[in-house]
CHARMM-style PDB file with segment names, atoms N, HN, CA, C and O in Angstrom:
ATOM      1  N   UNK     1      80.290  88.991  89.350  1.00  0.00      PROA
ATOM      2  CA  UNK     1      81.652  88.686  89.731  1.00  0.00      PROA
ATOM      3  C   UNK     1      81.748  88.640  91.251  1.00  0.00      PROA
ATOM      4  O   UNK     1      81.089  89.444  91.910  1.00  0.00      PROA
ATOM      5  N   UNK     2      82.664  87.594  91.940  1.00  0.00      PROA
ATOM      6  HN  UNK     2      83.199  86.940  91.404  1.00  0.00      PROA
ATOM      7  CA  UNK     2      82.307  87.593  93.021  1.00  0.00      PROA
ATOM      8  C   UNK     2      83.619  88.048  93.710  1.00  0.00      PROA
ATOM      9  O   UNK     2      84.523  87.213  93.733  1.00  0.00      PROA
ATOM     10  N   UNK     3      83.829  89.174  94.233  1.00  0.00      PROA
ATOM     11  HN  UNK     3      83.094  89.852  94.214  1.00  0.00      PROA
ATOM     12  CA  UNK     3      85.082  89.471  94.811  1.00  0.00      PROA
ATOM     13  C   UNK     3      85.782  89.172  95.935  1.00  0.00      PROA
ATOM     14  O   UNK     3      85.139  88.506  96.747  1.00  0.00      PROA
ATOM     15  N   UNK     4      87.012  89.481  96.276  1.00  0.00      PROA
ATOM     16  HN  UNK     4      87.534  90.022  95.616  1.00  0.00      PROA
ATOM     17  CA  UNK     4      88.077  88.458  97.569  1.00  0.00      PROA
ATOM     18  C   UNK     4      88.430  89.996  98.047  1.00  0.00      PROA
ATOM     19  O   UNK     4      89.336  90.753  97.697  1.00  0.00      PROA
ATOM     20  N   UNK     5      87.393  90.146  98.948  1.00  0.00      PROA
ATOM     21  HN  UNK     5      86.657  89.531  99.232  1.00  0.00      PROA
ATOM     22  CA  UNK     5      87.298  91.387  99.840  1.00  0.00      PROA
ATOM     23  C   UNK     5      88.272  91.505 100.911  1.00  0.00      PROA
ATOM     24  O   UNK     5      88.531  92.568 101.475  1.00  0.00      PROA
ATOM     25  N   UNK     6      89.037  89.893 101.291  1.00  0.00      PROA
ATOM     26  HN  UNK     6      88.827  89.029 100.833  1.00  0.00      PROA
ATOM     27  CA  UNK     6      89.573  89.882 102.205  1.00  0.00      PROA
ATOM     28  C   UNK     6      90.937  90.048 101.582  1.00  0.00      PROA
ATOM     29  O   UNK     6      91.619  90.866 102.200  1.00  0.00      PROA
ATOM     30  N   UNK     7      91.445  89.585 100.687  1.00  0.00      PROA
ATOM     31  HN  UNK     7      90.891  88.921 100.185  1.00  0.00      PROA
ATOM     32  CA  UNK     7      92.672  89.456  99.785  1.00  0.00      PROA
ATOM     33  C   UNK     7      92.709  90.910  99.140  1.00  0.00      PROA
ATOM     34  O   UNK     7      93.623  91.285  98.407  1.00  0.00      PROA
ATOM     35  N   UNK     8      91.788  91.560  99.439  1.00  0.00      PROA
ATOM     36  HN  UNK     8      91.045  91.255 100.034  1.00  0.00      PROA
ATOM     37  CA  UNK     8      91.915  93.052  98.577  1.00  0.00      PROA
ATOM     38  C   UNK     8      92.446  93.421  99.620  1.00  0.00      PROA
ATOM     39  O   UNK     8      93.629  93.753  99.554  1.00  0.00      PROA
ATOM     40  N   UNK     9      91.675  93.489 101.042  1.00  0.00      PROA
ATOM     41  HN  UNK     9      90.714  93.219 101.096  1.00  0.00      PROA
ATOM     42  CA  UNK     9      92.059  94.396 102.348  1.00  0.00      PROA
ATOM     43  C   UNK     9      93.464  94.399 102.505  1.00  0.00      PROA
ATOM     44  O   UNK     9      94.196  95.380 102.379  1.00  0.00      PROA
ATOM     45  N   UNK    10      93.867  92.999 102.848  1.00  0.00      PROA
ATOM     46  HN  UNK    10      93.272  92.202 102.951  1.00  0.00      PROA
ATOM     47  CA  UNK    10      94.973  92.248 102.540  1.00  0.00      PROA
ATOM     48  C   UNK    10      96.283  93.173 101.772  1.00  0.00      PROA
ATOM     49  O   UNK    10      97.218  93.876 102.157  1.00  0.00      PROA
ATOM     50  N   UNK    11      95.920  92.869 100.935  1.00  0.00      PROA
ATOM     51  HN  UNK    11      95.161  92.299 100.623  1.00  0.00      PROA
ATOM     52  CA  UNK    11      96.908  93.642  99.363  1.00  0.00      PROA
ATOM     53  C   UNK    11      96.875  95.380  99.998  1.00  0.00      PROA
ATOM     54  O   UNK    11      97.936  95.921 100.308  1.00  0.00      PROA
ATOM     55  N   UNK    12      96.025  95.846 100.081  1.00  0.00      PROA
ATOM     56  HN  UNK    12      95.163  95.406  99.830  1.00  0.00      PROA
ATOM     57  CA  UNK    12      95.661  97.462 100.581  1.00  0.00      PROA
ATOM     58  C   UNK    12      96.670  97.709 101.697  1.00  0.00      PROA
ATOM     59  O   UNK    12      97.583  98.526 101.816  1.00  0.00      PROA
ATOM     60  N   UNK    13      96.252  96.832 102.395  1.00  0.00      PROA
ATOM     61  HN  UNK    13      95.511  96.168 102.298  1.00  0.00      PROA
ATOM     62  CA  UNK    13      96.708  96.188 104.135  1.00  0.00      PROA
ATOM     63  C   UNK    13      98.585  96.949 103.797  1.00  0.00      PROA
ATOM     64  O   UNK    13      99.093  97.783 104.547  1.00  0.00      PROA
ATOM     65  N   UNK    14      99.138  96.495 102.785  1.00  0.00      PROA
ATOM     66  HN  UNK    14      98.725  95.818 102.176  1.00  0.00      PROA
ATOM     67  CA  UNK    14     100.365  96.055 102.975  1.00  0.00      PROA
ATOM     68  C   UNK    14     100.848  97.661 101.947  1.00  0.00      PROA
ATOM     69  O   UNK    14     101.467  98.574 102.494  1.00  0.00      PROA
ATOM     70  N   UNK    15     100.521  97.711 100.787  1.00  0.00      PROA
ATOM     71  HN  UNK    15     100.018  96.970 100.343  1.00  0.00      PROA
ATOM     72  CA  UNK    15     100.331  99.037 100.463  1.00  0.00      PROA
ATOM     73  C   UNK    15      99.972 100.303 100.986  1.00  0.00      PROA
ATOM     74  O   UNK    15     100.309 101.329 100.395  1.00  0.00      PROA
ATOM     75  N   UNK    16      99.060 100.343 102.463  1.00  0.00      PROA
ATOM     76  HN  UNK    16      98.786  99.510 102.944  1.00  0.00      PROA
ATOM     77  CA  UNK    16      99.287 101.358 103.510  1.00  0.00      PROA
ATOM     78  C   UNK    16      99.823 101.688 104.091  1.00  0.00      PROA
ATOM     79  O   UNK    16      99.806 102.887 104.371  1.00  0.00      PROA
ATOM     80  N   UNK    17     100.879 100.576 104.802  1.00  0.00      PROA
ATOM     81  HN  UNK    17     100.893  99.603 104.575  1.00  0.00      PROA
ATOM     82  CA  UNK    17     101.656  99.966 105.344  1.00  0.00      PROA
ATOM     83  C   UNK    17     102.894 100.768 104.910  1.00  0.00      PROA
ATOM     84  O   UNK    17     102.882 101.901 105.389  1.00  0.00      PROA
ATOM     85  N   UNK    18     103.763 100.546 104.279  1.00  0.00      PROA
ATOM     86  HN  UNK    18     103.773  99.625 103.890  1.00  0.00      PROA
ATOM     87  CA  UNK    18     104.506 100.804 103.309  1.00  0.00      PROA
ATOM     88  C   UNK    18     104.252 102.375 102.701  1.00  0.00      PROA
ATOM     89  O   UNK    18     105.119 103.242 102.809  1.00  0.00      PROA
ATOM     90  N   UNK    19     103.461 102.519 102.307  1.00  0.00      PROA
ATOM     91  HN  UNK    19     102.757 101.814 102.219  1.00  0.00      PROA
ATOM     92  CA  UNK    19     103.154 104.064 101.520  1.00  0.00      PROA
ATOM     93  C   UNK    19     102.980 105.331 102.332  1.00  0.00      PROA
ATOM     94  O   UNK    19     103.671 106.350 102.314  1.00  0.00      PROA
ATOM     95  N   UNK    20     101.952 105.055 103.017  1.00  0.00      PROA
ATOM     96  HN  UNK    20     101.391 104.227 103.031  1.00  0.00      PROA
ATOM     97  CA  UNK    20     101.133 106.023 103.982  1.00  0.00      PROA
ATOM     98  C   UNK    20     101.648 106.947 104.761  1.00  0.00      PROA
ATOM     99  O   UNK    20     102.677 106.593 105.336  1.00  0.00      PROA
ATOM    100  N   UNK    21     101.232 108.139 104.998  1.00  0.00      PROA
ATOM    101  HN  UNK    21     100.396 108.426 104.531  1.00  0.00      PROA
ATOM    102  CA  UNK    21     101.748 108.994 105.376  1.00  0.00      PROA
ATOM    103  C   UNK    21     101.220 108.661 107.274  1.00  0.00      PROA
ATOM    104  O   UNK    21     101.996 109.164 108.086  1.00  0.00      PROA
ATOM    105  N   UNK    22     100.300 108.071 107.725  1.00  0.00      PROA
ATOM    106  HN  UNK    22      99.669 107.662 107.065  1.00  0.00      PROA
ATOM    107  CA  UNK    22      99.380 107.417 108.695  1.00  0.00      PROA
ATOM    108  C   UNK    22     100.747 106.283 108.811  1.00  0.00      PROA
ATOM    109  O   UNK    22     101.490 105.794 107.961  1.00  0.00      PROA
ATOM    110  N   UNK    23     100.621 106.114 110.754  1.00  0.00      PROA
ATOM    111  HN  UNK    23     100.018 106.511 111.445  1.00  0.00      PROA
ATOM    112  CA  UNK    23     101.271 105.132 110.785  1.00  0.00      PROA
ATOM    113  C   UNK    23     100.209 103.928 110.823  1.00  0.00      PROA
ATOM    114  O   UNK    23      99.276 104.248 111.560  1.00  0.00      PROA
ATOM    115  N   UNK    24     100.082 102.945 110.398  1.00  0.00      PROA
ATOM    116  HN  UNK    24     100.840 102.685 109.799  1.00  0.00      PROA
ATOM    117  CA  UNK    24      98.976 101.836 110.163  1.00  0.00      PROA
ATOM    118  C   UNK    24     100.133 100.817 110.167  1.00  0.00      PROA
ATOM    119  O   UNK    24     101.191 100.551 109.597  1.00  0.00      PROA
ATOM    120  N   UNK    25      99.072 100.288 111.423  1.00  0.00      PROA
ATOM    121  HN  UNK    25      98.212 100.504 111.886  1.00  0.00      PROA
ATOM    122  CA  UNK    25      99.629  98.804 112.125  1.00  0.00      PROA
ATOM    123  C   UNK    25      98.932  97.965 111.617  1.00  0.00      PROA
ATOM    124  O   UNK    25      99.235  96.834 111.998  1.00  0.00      PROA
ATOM    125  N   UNK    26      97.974  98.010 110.793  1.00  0.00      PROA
ATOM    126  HN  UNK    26      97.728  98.929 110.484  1.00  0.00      PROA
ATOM    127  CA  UNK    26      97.022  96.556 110.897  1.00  0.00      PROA
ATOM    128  C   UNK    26      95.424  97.392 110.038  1.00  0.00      PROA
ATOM    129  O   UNK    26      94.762  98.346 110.448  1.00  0.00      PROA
ATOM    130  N   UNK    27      95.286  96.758 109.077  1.00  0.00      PROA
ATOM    131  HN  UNK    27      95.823  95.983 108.744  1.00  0.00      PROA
ATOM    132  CA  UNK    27      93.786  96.967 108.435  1.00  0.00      PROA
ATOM    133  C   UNK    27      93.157  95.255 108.480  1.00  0.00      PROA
ATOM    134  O   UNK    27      93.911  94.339 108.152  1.00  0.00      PROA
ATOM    135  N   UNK    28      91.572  94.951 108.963  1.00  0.00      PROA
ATOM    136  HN  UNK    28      90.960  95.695 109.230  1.00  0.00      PROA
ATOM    137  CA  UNK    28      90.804  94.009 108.899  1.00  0.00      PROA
ATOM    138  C   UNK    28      89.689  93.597 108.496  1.00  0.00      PROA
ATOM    139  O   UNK    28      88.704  93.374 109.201  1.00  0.00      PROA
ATOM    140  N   UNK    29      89.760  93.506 107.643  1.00  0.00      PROA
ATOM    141  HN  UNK    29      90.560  93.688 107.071  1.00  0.00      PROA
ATOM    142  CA  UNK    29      88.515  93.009 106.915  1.00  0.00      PROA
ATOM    143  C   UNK    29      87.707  92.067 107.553  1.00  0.00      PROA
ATOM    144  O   UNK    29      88.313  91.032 107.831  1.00  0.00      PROA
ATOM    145  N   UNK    30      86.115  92.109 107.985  1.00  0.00      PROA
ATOM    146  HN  UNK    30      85.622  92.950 107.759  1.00  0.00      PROA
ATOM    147  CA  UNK    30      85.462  91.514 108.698  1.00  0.00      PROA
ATOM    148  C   UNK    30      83.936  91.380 108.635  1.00  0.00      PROA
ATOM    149  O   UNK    30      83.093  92.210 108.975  1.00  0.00      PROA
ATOM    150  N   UNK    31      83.736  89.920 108.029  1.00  0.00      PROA
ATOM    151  HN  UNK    31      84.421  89.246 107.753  1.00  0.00      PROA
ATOM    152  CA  UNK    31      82.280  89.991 107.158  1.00  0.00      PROA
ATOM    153  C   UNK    31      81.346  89.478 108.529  1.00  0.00      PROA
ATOM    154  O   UNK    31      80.768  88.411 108.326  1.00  0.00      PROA
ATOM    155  N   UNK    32      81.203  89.872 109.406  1.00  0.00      PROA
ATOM    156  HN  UNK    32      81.673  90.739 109.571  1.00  0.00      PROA
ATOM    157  CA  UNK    32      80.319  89.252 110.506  1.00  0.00      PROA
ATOM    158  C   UNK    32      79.244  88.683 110.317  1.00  0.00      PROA
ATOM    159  O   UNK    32      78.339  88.932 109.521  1.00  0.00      PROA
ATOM    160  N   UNK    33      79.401  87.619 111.347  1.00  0.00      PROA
ATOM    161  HN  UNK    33      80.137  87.417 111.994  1.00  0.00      PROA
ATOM    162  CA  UNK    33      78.294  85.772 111.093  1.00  0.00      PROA
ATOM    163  C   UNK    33      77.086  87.019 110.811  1.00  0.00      PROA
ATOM    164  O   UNK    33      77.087  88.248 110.732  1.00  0.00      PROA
ATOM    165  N   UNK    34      75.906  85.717 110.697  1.00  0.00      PROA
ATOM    166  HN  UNK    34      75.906  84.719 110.761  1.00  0.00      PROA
ATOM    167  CA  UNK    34      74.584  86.212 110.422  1.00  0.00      PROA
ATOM    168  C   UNK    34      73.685  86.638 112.114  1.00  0.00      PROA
ATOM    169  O   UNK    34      72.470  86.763 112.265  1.00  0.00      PROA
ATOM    170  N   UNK    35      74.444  86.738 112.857  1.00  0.00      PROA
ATOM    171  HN  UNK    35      75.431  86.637 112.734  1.00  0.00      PROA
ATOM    172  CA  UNK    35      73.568  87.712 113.748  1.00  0.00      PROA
ATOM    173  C   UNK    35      73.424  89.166 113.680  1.00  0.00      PROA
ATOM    174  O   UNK    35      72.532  89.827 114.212  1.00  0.00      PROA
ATOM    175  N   UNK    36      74.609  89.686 112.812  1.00  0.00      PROA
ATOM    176  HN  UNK    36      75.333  89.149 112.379  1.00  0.00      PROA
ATOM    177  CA  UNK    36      75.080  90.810 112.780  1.00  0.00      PROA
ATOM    178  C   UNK    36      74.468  91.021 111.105  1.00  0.00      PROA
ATOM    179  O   UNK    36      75.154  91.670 110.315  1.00  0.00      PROA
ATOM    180  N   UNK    37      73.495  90.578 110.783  1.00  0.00      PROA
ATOM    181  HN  UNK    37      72.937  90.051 111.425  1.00  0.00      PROA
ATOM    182  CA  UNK    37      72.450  90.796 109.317  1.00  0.00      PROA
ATOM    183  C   UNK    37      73.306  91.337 108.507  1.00  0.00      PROA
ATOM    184  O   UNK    37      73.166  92.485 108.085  1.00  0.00      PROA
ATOM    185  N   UNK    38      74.351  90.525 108.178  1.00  0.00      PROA
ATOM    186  HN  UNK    38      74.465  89.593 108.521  1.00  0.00      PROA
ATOM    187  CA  UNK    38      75.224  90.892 106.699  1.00  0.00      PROA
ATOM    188  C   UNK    38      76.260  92.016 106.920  1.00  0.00      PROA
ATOM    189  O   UNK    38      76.919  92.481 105.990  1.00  0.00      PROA
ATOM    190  N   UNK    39      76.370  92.438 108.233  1.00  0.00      PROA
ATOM    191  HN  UNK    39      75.835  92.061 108.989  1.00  0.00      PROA
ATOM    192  CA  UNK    39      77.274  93.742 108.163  1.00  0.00      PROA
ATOM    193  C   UNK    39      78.754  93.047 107.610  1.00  0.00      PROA
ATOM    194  O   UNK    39      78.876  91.825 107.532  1.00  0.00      PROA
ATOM    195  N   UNK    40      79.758  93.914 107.273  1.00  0.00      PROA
ATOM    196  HN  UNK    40      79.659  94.907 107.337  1.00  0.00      PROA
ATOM    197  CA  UNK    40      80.732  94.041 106.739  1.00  0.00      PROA
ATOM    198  C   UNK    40      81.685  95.543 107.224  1.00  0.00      PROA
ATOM    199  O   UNK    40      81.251  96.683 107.062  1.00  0.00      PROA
ATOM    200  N   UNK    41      82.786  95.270 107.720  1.00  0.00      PROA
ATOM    201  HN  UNK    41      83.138  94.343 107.852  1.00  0.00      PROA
ATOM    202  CA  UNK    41      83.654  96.265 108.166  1.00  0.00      PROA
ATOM    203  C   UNK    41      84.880  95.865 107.956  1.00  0.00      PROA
ATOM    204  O   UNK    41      85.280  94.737 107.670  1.00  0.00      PROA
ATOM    205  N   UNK    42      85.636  97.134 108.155  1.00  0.00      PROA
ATOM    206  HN  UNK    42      85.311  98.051 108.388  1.00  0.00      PROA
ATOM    207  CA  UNK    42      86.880  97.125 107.990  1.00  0.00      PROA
ATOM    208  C   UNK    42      88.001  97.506 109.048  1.00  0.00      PROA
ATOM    209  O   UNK    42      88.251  98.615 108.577  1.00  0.00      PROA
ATOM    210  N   UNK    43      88.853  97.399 110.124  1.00  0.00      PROA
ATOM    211  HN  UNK    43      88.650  96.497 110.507  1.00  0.00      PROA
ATOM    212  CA  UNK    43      88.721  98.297 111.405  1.00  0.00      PROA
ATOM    213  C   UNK    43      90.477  97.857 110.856  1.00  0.00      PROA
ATOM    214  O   UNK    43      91.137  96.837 110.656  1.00  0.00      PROA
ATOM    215  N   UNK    44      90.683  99.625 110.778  1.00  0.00      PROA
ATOM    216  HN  UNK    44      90.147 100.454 110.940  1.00  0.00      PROA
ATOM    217  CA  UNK    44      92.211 100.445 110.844  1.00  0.00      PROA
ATOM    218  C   UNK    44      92.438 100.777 112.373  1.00  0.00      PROA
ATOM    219  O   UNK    44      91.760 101.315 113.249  1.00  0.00      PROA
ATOM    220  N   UNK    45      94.124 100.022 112.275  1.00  0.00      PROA
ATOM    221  HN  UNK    45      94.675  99.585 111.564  1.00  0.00      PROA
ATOM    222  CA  UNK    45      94.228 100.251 113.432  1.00  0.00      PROA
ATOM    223  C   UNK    45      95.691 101.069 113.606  1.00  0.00      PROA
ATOM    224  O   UNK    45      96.744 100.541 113.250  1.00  0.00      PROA
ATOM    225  N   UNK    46      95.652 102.036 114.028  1.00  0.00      PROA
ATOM    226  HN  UNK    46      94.796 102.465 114.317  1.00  0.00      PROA
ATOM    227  CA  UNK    46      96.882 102.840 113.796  1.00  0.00      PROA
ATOM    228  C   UNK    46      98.103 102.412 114.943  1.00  0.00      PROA
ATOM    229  O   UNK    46      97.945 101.955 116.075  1.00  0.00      PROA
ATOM    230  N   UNK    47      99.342 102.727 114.229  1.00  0.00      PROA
ATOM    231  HN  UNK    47      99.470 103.097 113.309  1.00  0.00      PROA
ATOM    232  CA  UNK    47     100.746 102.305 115.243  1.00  0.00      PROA
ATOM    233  C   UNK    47     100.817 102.788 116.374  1.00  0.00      PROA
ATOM    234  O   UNK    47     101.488 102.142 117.180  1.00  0.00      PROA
ATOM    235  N   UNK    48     100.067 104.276 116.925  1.00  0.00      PROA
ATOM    236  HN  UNK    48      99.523 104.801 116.270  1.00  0.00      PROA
ATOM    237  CA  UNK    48      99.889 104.734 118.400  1.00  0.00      PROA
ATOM    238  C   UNK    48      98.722 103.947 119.513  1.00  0.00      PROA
ATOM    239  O   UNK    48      98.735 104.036 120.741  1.00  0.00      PROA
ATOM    240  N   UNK    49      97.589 103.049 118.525  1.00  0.00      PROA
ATOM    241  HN  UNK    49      97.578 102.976 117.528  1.00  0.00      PROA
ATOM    242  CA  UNK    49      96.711 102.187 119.603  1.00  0.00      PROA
ATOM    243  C   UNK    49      95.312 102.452 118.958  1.00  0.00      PROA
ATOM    244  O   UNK    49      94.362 101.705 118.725  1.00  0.00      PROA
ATOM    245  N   UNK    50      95.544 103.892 118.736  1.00  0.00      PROA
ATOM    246  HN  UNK    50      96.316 104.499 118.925  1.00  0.00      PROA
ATOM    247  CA  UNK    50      94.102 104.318 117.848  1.00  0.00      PROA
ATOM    248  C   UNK    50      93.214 103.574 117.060  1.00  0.00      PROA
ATOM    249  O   UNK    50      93.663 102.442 116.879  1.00  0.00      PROA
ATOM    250  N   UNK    51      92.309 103.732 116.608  1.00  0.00      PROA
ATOM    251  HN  UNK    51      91.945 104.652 116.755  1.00  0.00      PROA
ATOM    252  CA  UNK    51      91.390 103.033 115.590  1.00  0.00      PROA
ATOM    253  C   UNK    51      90.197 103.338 115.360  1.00  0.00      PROA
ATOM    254  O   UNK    51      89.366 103.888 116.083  1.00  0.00      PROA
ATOM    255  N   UNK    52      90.090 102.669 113.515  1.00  0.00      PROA
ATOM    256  HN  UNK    52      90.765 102.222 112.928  1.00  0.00      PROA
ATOM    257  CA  UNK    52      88.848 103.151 113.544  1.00  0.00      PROA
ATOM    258  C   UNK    52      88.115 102.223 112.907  1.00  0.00      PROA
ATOM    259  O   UNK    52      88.779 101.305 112.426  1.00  0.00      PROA
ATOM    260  N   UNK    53      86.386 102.153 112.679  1.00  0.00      PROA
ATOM    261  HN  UNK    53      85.846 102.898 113.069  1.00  0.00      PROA
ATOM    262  CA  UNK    53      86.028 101.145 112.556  1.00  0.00      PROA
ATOM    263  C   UNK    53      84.971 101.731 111.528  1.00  0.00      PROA
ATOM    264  O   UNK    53      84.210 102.670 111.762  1.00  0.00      PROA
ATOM    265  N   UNK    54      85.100 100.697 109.835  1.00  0.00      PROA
ATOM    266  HN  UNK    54      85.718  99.934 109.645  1.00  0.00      PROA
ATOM    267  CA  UNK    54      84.408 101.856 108.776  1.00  0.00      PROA
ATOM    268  C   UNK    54      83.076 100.611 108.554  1.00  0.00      PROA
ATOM    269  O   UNK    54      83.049  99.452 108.968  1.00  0.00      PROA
ATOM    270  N   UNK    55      82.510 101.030 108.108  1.00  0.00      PROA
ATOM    271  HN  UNK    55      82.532 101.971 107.772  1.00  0.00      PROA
ATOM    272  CA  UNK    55      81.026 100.156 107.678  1.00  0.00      PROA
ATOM    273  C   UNK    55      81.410  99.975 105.888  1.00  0.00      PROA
ATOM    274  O   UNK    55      81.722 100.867 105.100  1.00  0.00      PROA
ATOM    275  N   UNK    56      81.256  98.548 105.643  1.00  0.00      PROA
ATOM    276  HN  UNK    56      81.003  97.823 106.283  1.00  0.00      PROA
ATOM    277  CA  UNK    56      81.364  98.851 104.058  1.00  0.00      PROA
ATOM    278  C   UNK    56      80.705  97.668 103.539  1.00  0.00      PROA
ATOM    279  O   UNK    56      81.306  97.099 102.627  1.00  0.00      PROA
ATOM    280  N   UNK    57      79.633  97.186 103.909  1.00  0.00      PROA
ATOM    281  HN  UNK    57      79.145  97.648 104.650  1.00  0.00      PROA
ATOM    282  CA  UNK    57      78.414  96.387 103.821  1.00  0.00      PROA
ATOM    283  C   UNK    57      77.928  96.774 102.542  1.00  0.00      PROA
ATOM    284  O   UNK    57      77.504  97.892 102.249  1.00  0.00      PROA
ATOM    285  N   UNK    58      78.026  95.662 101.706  1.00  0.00      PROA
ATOM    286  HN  UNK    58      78.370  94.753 101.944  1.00  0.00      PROA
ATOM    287  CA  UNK    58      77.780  95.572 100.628  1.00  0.00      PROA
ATOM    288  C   UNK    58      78.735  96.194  99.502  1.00  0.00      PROA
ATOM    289  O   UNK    58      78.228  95.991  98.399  1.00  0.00      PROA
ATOM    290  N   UNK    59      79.481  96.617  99.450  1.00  0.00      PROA
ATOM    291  HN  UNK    59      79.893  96.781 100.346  1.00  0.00      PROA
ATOM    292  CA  UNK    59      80.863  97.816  99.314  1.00  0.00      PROA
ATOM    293  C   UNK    59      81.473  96.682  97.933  1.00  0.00      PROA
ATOM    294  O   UNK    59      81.454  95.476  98.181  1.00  0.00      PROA
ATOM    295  N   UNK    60      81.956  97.125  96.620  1.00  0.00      PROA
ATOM    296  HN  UNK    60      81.971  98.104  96.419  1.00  0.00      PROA
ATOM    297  CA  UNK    60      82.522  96.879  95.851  1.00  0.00      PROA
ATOM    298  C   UNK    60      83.954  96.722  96.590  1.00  0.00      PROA
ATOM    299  O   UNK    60      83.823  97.044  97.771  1.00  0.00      PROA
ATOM    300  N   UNK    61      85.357  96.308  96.263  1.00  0.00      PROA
ATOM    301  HN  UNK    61      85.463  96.046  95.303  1.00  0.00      PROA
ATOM    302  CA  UNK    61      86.601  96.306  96.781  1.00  0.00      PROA
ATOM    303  C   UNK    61      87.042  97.973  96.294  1.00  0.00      PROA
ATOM    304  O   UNK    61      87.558  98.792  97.055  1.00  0.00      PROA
ATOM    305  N   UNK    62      86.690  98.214  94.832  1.00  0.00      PROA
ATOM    306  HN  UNK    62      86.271  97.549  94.214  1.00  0.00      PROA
ATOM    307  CA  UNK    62      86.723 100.075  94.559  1.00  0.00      PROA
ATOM    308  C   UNK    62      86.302 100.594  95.908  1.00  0.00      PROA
ATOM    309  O   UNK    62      86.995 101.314  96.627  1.00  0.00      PROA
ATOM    310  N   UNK    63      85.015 100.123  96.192  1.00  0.00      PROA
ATOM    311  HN  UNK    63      84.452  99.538  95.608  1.00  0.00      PROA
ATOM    312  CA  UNK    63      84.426 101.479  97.646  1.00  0.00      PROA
ATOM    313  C   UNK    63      84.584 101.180  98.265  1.00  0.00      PROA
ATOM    314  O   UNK    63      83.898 101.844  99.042  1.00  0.00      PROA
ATOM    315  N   UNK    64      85.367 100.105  99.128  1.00  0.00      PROA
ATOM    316  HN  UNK    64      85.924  99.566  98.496  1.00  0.00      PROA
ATOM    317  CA  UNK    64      86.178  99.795 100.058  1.00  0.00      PROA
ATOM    318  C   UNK    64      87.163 100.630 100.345  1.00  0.00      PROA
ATOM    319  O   UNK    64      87.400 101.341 101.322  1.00  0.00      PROA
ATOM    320  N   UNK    65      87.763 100.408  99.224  1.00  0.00      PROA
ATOM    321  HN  UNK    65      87.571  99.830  98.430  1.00  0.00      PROA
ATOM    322  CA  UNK    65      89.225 101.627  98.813  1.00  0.00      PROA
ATOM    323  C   UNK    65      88.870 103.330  99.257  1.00  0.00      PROA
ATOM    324  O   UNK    65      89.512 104.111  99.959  1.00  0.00      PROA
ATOM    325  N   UNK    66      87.847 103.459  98.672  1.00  0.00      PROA
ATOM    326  HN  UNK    66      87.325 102.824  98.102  1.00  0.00      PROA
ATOM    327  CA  UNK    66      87.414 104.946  98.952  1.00  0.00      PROA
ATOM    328  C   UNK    66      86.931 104.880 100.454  1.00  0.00      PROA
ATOM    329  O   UNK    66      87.615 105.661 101.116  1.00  0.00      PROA
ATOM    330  N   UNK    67      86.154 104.337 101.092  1.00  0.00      PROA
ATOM    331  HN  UNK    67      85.598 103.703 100.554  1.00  0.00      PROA
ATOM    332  CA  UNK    67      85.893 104.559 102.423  1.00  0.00      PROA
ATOM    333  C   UNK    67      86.730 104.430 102.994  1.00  0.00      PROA
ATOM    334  O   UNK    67      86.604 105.030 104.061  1.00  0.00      PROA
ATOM    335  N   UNK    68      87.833 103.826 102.884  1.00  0.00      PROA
ATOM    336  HN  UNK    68      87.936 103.338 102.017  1.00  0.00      PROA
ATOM    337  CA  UNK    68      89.418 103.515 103.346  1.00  0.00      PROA
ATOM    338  C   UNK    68      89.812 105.076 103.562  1.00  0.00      PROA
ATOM    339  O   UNK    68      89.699 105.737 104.594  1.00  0.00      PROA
ATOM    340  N   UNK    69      90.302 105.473 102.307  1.00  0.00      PROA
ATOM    341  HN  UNK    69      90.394 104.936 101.468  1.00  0.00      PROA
ATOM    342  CA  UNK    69      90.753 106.743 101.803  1.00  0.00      PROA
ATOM    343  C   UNK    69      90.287 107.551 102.464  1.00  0.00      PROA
ATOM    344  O   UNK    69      91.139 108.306 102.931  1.00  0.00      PROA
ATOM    345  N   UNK    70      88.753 107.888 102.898  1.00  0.00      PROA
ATOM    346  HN  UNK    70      88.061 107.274 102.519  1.00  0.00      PROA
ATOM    347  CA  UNK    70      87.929 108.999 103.444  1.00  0.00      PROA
ATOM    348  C   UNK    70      88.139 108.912 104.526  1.00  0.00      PROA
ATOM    349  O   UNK    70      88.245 109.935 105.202  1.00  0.00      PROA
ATOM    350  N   UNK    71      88.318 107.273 105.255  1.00  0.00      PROA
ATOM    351  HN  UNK    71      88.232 106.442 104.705  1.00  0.00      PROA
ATOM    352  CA  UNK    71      88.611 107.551 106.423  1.00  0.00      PROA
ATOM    353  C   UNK    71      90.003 107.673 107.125  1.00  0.00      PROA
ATOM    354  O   UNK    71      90.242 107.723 108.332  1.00  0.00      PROA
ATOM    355  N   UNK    72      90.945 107.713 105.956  1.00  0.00      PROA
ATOM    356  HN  UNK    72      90.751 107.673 104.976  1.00  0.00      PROA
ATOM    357  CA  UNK    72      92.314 108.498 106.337  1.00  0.00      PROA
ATOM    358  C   UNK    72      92.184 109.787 106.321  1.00  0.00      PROA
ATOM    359  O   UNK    72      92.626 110.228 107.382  1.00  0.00      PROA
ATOM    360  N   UNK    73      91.751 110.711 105.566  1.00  0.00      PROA
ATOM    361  HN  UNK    73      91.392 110.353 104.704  1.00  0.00      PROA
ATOM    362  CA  UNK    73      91.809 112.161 105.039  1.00  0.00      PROA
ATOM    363  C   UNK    73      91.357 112.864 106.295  1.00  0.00      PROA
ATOM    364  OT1 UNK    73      91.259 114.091 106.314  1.00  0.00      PROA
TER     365      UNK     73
END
């Protein structure tokens, strides 16, 4: 099955947004060209300027969600 990693972030994106106890300005999903050998990230960017930047290379949209999660907690 081939998943829409970006349309998940997306959907998450707006459900953090909205829910979260974190002020979150902006989540990005970001499959970088092939110089960067397949990496895949996600970079939360919080409403004070903050941010953070998660690795989820190779990552189901489920463990997306959870590295998301872990990296709120």
């Amino acid at each position: 099955m081939n998943e829409n990693k970006r349309a998940f972030v997306s959907a998450l994106e707006t459900a953090l947004i909205l829910y979260s106890r974190e002020k979150i300005a902006k989540l990005e999903y970001d499959p970088h060209n092939e110089a960067w050998s397949g990496l895949e990230t996600v970079e939360i960017r919080f409403a004070g300027g903050h941010r953070k930047v998660i690795n989820v290379t190779g990552d189901s949209c489920i463990a997306i969600m959870h590295d998301i999660a872990r990296a709120l907690i």
